[in-house]
N, C-alpha and C positions, 0 to 999 in steps of 0.2 A: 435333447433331453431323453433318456433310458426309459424304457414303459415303466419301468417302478417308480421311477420320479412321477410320470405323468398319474399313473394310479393315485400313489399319495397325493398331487393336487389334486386331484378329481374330487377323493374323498374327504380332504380338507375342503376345499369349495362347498361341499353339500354342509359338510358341520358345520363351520362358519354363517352359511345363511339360515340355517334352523336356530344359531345358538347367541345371533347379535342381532338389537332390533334395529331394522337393517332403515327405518324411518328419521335416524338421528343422521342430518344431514350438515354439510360443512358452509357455514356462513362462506363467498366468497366475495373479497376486498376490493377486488380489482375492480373498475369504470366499468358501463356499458362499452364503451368506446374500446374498451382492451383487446389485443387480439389472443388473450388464455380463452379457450372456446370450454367455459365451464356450464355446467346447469345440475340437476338433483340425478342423484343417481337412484336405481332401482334395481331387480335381480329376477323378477319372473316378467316377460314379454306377454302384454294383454292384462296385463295387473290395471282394473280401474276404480276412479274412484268420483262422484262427485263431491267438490269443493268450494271455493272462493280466491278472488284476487281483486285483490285493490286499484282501484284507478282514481287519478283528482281529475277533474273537470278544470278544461281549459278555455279559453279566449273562442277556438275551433269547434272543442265540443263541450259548450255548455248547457247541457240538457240530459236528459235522462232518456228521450228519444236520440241525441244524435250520439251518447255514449252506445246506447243499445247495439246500434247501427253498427256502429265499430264494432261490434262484439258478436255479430248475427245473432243476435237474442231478442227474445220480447219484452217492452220496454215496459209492462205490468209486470215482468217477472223480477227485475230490477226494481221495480215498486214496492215489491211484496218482502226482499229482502233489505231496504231501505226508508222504514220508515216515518225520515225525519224528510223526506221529499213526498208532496202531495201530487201534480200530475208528472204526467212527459214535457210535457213543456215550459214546465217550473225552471228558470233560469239558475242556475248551482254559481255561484261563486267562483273564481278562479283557483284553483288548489283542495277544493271541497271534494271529499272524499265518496265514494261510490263504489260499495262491495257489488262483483259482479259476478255469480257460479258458474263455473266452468265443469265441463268434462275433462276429468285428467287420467294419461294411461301410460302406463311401460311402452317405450316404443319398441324395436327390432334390436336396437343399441343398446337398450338399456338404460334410457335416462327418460324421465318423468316430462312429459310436454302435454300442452292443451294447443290443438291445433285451430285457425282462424287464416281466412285469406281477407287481403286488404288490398283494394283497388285505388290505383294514384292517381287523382284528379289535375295532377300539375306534376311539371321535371319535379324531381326530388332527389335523393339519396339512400342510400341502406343506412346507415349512421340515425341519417335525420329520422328516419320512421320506426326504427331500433329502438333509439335513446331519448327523442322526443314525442311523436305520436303517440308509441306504446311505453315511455317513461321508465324503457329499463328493463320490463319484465321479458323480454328479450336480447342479447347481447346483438349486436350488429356481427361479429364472425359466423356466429349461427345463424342468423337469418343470410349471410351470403353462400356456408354451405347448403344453408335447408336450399335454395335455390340456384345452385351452381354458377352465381352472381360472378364476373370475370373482372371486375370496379366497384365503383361505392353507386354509380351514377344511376337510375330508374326513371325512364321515359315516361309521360304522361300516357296515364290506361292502362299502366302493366300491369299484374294481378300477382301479388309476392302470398309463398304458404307461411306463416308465423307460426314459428315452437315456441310459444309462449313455457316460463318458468310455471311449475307444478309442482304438487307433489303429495304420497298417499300412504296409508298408514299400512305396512304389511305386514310386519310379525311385532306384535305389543308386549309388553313385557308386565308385571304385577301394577308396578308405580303408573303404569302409562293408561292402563285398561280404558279411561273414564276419558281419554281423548278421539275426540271425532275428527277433528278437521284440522290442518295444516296449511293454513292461508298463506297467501302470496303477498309482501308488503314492499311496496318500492319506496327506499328512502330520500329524503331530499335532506336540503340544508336545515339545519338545527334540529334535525331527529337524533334522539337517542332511544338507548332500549329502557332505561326508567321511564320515559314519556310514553314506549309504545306499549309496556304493560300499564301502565294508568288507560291508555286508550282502550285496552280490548280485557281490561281487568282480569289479567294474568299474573303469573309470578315471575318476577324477571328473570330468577333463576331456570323456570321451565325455556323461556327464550333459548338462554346461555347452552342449556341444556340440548334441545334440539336442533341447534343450529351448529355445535360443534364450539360451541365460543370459551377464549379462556375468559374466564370469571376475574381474572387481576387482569386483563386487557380489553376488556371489551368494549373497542372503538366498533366505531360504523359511519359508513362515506355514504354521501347522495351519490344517484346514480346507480347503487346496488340494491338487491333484494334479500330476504330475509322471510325464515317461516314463523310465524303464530301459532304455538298449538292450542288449539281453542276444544273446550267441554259440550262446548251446544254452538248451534248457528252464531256468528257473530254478529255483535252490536255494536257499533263502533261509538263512545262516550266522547262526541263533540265540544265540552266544556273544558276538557285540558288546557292550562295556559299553556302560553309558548315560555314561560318562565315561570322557577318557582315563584309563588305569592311572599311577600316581606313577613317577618318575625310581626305576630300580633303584638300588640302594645294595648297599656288599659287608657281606657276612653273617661274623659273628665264626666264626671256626674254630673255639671251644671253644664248649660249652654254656653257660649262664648260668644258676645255679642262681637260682630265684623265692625271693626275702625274704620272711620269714614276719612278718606284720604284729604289730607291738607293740599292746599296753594302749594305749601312747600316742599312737601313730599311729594307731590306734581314734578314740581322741576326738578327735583333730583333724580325722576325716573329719568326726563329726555335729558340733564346731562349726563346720567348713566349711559343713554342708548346714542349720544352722538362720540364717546370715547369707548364703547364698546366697537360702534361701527368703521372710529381711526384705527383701530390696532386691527381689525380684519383686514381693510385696506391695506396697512403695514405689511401685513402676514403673506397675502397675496403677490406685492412689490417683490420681498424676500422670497419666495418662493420661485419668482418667476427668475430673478436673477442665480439664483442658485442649480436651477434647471439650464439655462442657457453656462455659466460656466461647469458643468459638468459635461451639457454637450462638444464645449471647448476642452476638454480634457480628454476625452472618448476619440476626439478627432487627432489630438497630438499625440495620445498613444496608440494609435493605430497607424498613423507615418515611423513609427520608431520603430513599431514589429514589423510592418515593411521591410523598413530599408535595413534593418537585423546586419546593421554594420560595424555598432557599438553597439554596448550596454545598454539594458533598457535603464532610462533616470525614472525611480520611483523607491518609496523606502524598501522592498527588496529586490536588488539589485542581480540581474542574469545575463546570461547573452544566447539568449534560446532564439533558435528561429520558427515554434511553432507557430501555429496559425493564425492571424490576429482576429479572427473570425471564432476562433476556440478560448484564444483568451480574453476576450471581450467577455466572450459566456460564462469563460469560470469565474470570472473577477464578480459577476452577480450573483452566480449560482456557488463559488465553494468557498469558502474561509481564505486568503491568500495569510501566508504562515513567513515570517522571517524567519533566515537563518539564525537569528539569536535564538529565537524562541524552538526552532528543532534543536540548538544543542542544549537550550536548558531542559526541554524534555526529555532528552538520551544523556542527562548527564555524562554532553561530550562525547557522545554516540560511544559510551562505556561496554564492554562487553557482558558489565552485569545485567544488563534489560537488554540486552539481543537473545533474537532466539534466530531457528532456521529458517533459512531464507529470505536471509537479510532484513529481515524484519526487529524493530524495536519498541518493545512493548513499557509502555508509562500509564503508572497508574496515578492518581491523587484526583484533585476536585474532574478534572475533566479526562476520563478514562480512555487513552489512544494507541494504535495501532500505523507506526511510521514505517515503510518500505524506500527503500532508497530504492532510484531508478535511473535507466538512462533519457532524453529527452523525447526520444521516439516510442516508447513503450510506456513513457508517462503519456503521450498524445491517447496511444491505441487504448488505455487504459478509462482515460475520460470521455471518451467519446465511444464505450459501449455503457459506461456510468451513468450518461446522459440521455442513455435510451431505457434506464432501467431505475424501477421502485417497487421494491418489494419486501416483505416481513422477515420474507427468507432470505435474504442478501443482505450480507455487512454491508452499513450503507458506506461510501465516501464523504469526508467530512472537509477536506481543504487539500491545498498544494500549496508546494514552496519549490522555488524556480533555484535556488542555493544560488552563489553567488563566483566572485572571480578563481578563488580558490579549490571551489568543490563543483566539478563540470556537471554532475550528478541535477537530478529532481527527489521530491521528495513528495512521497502520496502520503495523505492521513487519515488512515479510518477510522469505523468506531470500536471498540473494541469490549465486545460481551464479558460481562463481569464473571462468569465458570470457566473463560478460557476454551482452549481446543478442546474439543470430541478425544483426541487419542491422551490427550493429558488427563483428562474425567474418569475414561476406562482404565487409566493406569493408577486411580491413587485406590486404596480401598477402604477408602467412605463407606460403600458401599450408597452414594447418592443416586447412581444411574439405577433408579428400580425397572420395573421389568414394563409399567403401563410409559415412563417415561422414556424408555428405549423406542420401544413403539412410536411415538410420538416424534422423538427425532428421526425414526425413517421417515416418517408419513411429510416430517416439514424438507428433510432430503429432497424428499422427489416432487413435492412440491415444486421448491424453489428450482429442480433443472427442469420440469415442463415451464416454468415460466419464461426462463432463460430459452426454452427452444422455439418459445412461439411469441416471444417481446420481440426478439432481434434476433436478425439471422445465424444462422450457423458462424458463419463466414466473421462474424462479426465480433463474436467472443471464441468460439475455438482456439486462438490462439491467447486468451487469457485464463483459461480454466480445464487443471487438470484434478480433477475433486479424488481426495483423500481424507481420513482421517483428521490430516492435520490442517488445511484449508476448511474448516469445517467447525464454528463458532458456537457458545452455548450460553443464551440467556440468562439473569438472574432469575427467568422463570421456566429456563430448562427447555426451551426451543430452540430449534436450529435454526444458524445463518450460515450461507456460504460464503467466500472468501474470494471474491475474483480480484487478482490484484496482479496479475500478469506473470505470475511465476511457471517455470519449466515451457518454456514458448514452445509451441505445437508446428508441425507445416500445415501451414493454408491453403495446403494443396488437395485435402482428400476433398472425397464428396461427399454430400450431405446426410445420404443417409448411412454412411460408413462413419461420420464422426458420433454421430448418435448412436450408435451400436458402440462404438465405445464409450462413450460415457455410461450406456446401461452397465455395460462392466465393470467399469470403476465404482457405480452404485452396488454389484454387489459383493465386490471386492469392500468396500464398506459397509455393508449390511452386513456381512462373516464378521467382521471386528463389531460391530458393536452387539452382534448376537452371543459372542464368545470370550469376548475383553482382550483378547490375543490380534495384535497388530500381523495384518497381509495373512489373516489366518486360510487354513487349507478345509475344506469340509470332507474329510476322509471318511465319515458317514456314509456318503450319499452312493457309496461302491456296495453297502453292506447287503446282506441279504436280510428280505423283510421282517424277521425274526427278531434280529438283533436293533434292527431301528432307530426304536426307542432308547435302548440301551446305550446305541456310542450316540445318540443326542446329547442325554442328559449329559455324557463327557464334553460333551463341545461345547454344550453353556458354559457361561463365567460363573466359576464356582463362586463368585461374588453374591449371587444371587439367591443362592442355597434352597434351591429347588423353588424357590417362588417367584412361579411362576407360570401360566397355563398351558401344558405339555402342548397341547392342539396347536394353540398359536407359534407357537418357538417354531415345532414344525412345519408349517406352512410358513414362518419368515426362512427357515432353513432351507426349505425345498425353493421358494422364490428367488431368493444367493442363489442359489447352483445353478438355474436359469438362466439370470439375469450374467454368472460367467461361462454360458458354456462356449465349447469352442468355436461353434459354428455360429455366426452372427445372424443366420437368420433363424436360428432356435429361439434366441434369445426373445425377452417380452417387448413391449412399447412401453414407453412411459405412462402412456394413459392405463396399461394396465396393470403397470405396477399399483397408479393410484388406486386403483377400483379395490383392489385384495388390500391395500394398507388402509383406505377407509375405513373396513369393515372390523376395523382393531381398536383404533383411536377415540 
């Protein structure tokens, strides 16, 4: 990078933190148990703040002394902000909620943690004390970096440092002022975010808002966290059903006196309940026999993909010798697809639904994305598939094994109803606005830090060379990426050379979508600092017609030249890509 590049990041970096509030933090989807090592980010080191973070009371620690405990806090202090608990020793229910204030700070890194040591009474795991003990509000990859853990495994009496999830309010904006506190919530089964603004009587949309969430998607998985921004200390409203209440209905004006049951309608209860209890019997007879001839069937097609000497007999018919270990799995896990039903989709595999690289695209009630393949590159293809779910990732939807005819496979994705990134930038809609470019870098690099810390290198390098045109757009204008095996890579480099290229292909596609110009050239970036601005605005996609935030285009502009310059160790990390696209989206 030229010192004039690094001046202009230096001095975007500075405006950027003065000019976005830097406290709207990004909901992340992934399990405790995931290895994405995510948590809150921050921008000034020693930034503190006191707050709150939610704990339920379990089976282990049901008390408000043995939660404290866990907490090194005093268990009147947990009193004082809790109370619908009278002492320490008031037994809590299993699931029963317990605000607990934490000290929370910028660390050296830059990410928001409240720190706590936990000492283990028994063998255990990192996982287990991660995602169970502390229910989330830590990921287990962080607690084995915060510890230089070398397994999952922790002997009884080890003493682990826990980065607990935090986070603090730094630069507030008009609408924000009246917010204090940004609680810690760990979600479990049947949470949503209507329910958890009923709880802490917020606006769902302030949730949406500060957590980074789309407002037309806004799912949420147990096992993750999520902030609350709260006005005053929080209260948490314990009378939420776990379901909405039924449509009222009006209530008769007179009483209704109760029928006193007959002899007769006696017996008609217990013949009801001895032909209720024959068809359960039935059901249970059928059940068992339909499990055992399926275990008969699992077994005969697992001697046929063996002995892979003839065709497999099943309604679609192959003569693959992949793994009967792999097709056992996909036969549960993906749609198996007959070859009638891929030609009636490619109407005859037509050249009017092909596009590049061998892909054939069908649209109607079920919108798909079909790749013809050979049988070893459909194998390599499913089984980095199977290690991978993500937002950002087309997902895979089924296989077809094709039959005597066509030696071929055939993979079937889904396919995002805006089509490719470079067919978006080339029509002029003008649909790709300038907040939703941003957005699909920030979901770009999203989805390749996931890809680099789901499954090895090693493991997808040879199915992903990310461009433009592998590179997929939602009906709500997010990016997925496209791993689907095309332009095979050698699997021979090393691991941190395949990742240096991929940054460059990220900004080898950052240029195009910052400019609308396919494998564009940033001839700017030579100019002297005068002119700057000047051949910028030329490099935008005059789609845009200047709307757009000069500052930001700039610093995506200066990040491309980075992200390809020629020396690979110029270039950025992915983690730091993410940090500067945060701070846009």
């Amino acid at each position: 990078m030229i010192p004039l590049q690094r001046l202009i990041l230096a001095f975007l970096s500075l405006h950027l933190r003065s000019t976005y509030s830097q406290h709207h933090q990004y909901y992340d989807q992934t399990p405790c148990s995931s290895d994405a090592a995510t948590t809150y980010t921050c921008t000034t080191a020693g930034t503190s703040c006191r707050t709150f973070i939610v704990y339920r009371a379990s089976h282990r620690f049901s008390t408000v002394s043995a939660i404290s405990n866990l907490f090194q806090t005093d268990s009147h202090t947990l009193l004082s902000v809790n109370p619908n608990v009278s002492t320490p020793a008031q037994p809590l229910q299993p699931g029963h909620e317990v605000l607990v204030p934490v000290a929370c700070s910028c660390s050296a890194d830059r990410f928001y943690r409240s720190y706590f040591n936990y000492t283990t009474a028994i063998n255990t795991s990192i996982s287990e004390i991660a995602c169970a003990v502390y229910q989330g509000l830590v990921k287990s990859v962080t607690l084995a970096a915060e510890n230089n853990a070398r397994g999952d495994d922790v002997s009884a009496g080890s003493t682990l440092r826990l980065p607990l999830k935090c986070a603090c309010l730094e630069h507030v904006s008009n609408n924000d002022e009246e917010i204090k506190y940004l609680v810690t919530y760990p979600f479990i089964e049947g949470d949503t975010t209507p329910k958890l603004a009923k709880k802490f009587n917020v606006p769902e949309e302030e949730i949406w808002k500060f957590n980074g969430m789309d407002p037309f998607e806004p799912a949420v998985f147990p096992n993750t966290t999520i902030l609350v921004p709260l006005r005053d200390v929080p209260l948490i409203n314990f009378s939420i059903p776990d379901s909405d209440p039924p449509t009222p209905q009006f209530l008769p004006t007179k009483p209704v006196e109760k029928e006193r049951k007959t002899p007769e309608l006696t017996k008609l209860y217990v013949a009801g309940s001895v032909v209720g209890m024959t068809l359960i019997i039935a059901l249970t007879i059928s059940c068992c026999l339909y499990v055992k001839a399926l275990k008969k069937f699992k077994n005969e097609r697992t001697r046929a993909l063996n002995s892979c000497s003839t065709p497999i007999s099943s309604p679609f018919s192959t003569n693959s010798c992949l793994s009967p270990d792999l097709l056992v799995g996909v036969k549960y896990s993906l749609r198996i697809y007959s070859v009638e039903e891929i030609n009636a989709a490619t109407k005859n595999f037509s050249e009017e639904v092909k596009t590049s690289g061998g892909i054939y695209r069908c649209s109607g009630e079920a919108a798909m994305m079909i790749k013809e393949m050979r049988f070893e590159g459909t194998r390599q293809v499913i089984d980095v598939h199977s290690r991978i779910n993500h937002v950002n990732i087309v997902k895979l939807r089924g296989v077809c094994y094709g039959d005597e005819e066509r030696s071929c496979c055939y993979l079937v994705f889904e396919l995002p109803s805006n089509g490719s990134l470079r067919e978006c930038l080339k029509r002029p809609s003008g649909a790709l606005q300038w907040h939703r470019r941003t957005q699909i870098a920030f979901d770009i690099a999203t989805g390749l830090h996931y890809l680099h810390y789901s499954v090895t290198p090693a493991a997808y390098r040879d199915q992903l060379r990310l461009s433009s045109a592998n590179i997929y757009l939602s009906w709500g204008w997010r990016a997925k990426i496209l791993v689907s095996g095309d332009n095979l890579r050698s699997s021979g480099a090393e691991e941190n050379v395949d990742r240096s290229g991929e940054i460059y292909a990220f900004g080898v596609v950052l240029m195009e979508v910052i400019s609308g110009k396919e494998a564009a050239v940033m001839t700017f970036m030579g100019a002297n600092e005068g002119g700057c601005f000047d051949q910028l605005r030329s490099f935008v996609d005059p789609c845009l017609k200047d709307d757009y935030p000069l500052a930001e285009a700039l610093c995506l502009a200066v990040l491309a030249g980075s992200c390809v310059d020629h020396d690979p160790m110029h270039r950025p990390s992915m983690e730091d890509v993410l940090k500067i696209l945060a701070r846009m989206v």
